[in-house]
N, C-alpha and C positions, 0 to 999 in steps of 0.2 A: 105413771102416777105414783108418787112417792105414800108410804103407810107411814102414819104415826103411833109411834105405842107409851104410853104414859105411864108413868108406876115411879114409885121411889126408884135411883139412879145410885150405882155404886160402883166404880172403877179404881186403878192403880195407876199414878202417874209415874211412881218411882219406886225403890229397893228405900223401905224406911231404917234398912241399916245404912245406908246414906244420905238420906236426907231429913229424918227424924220420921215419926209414925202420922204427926200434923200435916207435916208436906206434903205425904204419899201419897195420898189420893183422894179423888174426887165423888161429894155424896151431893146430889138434892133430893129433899123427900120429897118434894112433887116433880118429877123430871119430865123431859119428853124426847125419846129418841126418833128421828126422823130417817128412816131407811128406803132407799134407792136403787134400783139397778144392784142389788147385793153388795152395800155398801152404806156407812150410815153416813147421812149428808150432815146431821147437825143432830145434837146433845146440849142439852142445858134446862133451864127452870119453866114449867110447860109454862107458869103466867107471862114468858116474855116471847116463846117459840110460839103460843098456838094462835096468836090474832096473825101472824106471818104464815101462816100456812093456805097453799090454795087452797079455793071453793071446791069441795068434795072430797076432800084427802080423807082416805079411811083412816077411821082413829081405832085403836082398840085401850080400852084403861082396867090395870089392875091396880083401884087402890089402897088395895092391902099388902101389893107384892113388891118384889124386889126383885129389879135388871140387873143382871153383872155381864161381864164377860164370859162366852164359852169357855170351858176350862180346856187344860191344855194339858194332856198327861206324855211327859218327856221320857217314858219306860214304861214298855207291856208288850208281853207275847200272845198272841192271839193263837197259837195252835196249843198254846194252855188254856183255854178257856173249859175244856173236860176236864182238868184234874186239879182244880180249884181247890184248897181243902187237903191235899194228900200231904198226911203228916207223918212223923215219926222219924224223918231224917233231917241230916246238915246237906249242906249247897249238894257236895261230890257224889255222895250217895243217894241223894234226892235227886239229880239227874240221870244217872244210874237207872235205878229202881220205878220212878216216874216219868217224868220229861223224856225221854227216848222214845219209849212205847208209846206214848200219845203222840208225839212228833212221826213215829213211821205213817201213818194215816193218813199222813197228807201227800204221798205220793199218789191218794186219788183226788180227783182232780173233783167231782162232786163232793164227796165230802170235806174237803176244803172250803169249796164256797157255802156251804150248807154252816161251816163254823164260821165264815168270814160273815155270814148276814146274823149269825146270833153275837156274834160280839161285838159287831158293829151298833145293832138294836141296842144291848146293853149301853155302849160307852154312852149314847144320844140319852138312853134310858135317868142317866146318871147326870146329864149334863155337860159334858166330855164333847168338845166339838175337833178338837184337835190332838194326835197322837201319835207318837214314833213307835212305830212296831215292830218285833220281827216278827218274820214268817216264819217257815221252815228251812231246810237245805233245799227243797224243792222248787225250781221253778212255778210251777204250775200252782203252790201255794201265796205265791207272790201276786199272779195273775186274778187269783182270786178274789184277794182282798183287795187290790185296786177294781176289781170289776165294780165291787159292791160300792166300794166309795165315790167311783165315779160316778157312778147311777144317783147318787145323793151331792154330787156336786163339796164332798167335803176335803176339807184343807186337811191331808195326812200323810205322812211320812212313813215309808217301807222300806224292808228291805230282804233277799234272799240271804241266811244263815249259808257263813262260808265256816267248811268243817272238813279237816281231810286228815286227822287222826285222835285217838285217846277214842273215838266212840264207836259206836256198831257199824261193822262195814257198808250195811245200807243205808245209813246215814249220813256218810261220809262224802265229798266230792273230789276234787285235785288240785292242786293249785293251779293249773291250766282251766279245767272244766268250769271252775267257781268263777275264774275270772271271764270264761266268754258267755257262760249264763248270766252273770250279773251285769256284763257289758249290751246284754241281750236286753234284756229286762229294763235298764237304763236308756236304755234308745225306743224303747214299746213305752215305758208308761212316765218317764222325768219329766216334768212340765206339761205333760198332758192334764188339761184343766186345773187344778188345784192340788194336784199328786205332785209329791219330790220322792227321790230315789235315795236311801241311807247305803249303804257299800257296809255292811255286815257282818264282820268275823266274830263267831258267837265269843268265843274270848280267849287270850293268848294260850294256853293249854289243849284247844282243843285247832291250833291251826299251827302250821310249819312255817318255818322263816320264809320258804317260797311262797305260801299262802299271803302272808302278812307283806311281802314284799308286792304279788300282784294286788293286792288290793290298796296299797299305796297308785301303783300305777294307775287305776281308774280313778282313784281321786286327781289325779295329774293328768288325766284326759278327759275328766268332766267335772272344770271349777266350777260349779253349782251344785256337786251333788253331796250329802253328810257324810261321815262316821257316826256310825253307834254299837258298841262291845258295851263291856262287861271290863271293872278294874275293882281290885282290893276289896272282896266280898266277905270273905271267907280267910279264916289264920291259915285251915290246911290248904285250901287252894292255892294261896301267896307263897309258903313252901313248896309245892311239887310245882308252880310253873319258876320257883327260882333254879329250879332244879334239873328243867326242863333249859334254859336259858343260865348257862351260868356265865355267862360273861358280860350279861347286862344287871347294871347296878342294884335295880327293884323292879317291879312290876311296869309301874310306870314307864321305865329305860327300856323295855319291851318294845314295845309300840312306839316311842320317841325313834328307837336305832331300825325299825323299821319304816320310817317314815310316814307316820300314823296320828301324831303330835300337833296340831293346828288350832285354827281357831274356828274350821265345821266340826270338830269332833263333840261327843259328848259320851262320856263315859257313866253306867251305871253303877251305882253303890259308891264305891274310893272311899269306903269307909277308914280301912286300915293303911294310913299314908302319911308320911311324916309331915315336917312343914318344909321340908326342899320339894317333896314332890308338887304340894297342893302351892308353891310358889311355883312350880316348870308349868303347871297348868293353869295358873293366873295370868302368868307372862304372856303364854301362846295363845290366850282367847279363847279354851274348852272349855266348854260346861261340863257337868256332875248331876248326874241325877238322884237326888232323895229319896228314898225307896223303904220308908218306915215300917207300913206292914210286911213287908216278905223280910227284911230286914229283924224282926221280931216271930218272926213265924218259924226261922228257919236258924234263928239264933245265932245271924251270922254279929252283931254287934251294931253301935249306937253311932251315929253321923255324927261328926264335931261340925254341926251349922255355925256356930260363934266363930270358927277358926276361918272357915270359907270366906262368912262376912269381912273377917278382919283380914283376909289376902286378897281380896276381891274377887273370891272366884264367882263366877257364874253358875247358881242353879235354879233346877227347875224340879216338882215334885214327880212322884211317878207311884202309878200301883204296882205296877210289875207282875201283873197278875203272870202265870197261876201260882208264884211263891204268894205275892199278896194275896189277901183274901177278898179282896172287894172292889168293884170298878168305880162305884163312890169315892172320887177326890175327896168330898167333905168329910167320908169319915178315913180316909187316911191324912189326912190335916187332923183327925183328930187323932190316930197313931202319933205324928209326928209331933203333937201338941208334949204326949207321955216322952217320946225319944229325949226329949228336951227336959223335961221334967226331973228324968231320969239323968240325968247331968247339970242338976242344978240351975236350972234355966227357965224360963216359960217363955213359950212362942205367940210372940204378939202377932194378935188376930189379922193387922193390917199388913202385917207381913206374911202370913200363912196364904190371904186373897191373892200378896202378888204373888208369893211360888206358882200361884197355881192357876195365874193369867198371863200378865206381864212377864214373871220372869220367866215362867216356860217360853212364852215367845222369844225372850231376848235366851233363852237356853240352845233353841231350836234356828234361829238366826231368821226369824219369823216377824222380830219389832218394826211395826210399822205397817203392820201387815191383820196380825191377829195380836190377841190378849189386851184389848181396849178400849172403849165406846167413843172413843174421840173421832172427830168427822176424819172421813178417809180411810178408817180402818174399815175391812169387809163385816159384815153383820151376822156377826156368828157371837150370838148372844144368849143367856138362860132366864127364864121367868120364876125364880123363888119363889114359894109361898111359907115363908114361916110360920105360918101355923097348921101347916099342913099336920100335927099330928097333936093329941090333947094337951100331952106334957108340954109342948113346945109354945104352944098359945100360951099357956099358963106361967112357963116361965120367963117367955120375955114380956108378958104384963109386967112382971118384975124387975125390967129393968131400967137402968136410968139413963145411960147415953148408947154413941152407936155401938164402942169402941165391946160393949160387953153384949149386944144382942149380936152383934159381929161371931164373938168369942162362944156365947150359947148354940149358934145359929150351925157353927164348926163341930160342934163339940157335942149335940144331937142329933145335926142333920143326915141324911142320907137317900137315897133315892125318890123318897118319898116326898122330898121337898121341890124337888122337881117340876115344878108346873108344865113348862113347855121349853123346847131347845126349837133354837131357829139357828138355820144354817143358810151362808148368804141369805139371809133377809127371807128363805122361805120355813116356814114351821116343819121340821121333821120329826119331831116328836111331842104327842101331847098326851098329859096322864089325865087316864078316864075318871072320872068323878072329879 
């Protein structure tokens, strides 16, 4: 028996830097989404969907709320989810000083799963139905986190952290070991239900040519599975790995002369990157990920999205928690809202919705799949309530079309707006009151 759920409808049909903001996607304020087998069958205006609907189909209607698509966070570390908040350094020494010592922890294997189920909790908390993670260097943190997601049937991408120099020797693996635990891990959890396998090198600094070289190799033994690193965060980090690599061009040539360069790859931050590089990466089909809070937290510098747009590269947004401060997409949309600002710019609202549906799916190589209400897509969707809080009633009373209760909606919202997240088509999270 198929559920029907009715509320105002709001999706992304396209990247409004190419098709105008008009094009882009699709609104009815009275919709009705028809969900099946964890799958939605049909989308459209409920007054023409619900005299077609069989005799007993359970309806449920919010009509004060607003359907979108699950969000889609294309960067975040989940064995940062304890040190959220730690301030007072840049990238090199905030991993250092932070990120290490909370990363050893996960060599147990209970309190692994113990953080896989509060950050999991979290991302559903926020709306977040889909996400590229890493894990640890640890196996066993890997196992974790697909434990918890499989148990919830959700669509998310992992991967084991390959590391075999610059950090703490118990952190570290081999370029041998990284590749047969990963090739391990790859064959236990890739395509088991709704899990895919990411291939991992936390970032060229912290892995050897041999390292970066086997992990080419498993991408070349398992065409379905991603890349996701780390590229041009940081001005000192771009120095000591050119320094580390001197006979590759930039950061970028890194990874390309390793054979790392494709169109599964998606690289975090590339903030600092000329426009030959951010053309090698339009060419070969990688996405980029937008990482505005930790990006501002850690003061590593400001994304050129105008420049992306204008070479075609593919992105998609990302918290990146633990540098980000917050697993709320909406209010790092609203980070990103400033990034932009802060370069002369304002980020139009129906382009902030697709980073953070559609273009993460087409980031994550996922279009067609997630980041959309159109029939066929699986039913991994969020129940809004804009006025979940006083200010927020009050000011979109104020407003006059969608394009700025869109822009309000980004720009106060945050977990709290949350009504319910449903994954395949069943409710995983619902906020009490």
């Amino acid at each position: 028996m198929p559920t029907a759920y009715r509320s105002a409808l709001l999706y992304s049909l396209d990247d409004p830097a190419t098709v105008g903001a008009a094009a882009s996607y699709r609104h009815h304020e009275d919709g009705l989404l028809l969900v099946e087998d964890g799958l939605i069958r049909a989308c459209g205006p409920a007054g023409e969907l619900l005299p077609g609907l069989p005799a007993g189909t359970p309806l449920r209607h919010w009509p004060d709320a607003l359907i979108v698509p699950g969000f889609v966070d294309t960067h975040i570390h989940y064995p940062q989810t304890g040190m959220i908040g730690a301030a007072g350094e840049q990238l090199l020494d905030w991993l250092a000083r932070y990120t290490y010592p909370a990363e050893r922890r996960f060599a147990d294997s209970a309190y692994a799963e113990r953080v896989a189920r509060i950050f999991v909790a979290e991302l559903l908390r926020n709306g977040t139905t889909t996400a590229q993670v890493f894990a640890s260097v640890h196996p066993a943190s890997v196992d974790a986190f697909f434990t918890v997601a499989a148990e919830l049937d959700l669509r998310m991408l992992c991967g084991k952290v390959l590391m075999d120099r610059n950090a703490p020797p118990e952190l570290c693996d081999s370029a041998d070991s990284g590749y047969a635990q990963s090739r391990a891990l790859i064959e236990r959890w890739h395509g088991h239900g709704r899990l895919g396998y990411a291939v991992t090198p936390r970032f060229a600094g912290s892995c050897s040519s041999a390292q970066l070289r086997r992990a080419a190799q498993l991408l070349d033994e398992f065409p379905t599975v991603r890349l996701h690193t780390h590229l041009a965060e940081n001005r000192a980090e771009i120095a000591w790995i050119e320094s580390l690599f001197p006979d590759c061009a930039s950061y970028l040539d890194v990874y390309a002369r390793h054979g790392l360069l494709g169109p599964r790859a998606l690289f975090a931050h590339a903030i600092h990157l000329d426009d030959g590089d951010c053309r090698r990466l339009s060419r070969c089909g990688a996405a980029v990920a937008f990482c505005p809070s930790s990006n501002l937290f850690l003061g590593s510098g400001l994304f050129d999205l105008a420049r992306a747009e204008r070479l075609g590269l593919k992105v998609g947004i990302g918290s990146d928690i633990g540098a980000g401060t917050s697993f709320s997409l909406l209010r790092t949309l609203g980070e990103a809202y400033k990034v932009e600002q802060l370069q002369g710019r304002s980020l139009d609202p129906f382009k902030a919705l697709y980073l953070a549906t559609l273009g993460g799916a087409r980031a994550l190589g996922l279009e067609g799949r997630i980041g959309s209400l159109a029939p066929g897509h699986e039913a991994d969707f969020v129940v809004l309530d804009p006025q979940a809080t006083p200010l927020l009633r009050f000011r979109l009373e104020e407003c006059t079309d969608l394009a700025e209760r869109l822009a309000v909606l980004l720009t106060l919202g945050d977990d709290r707006v949350v009504r319910e997240t449903f994954v395949a088509g069943v409710s995983r999270h619902r906020r009490d009151g």
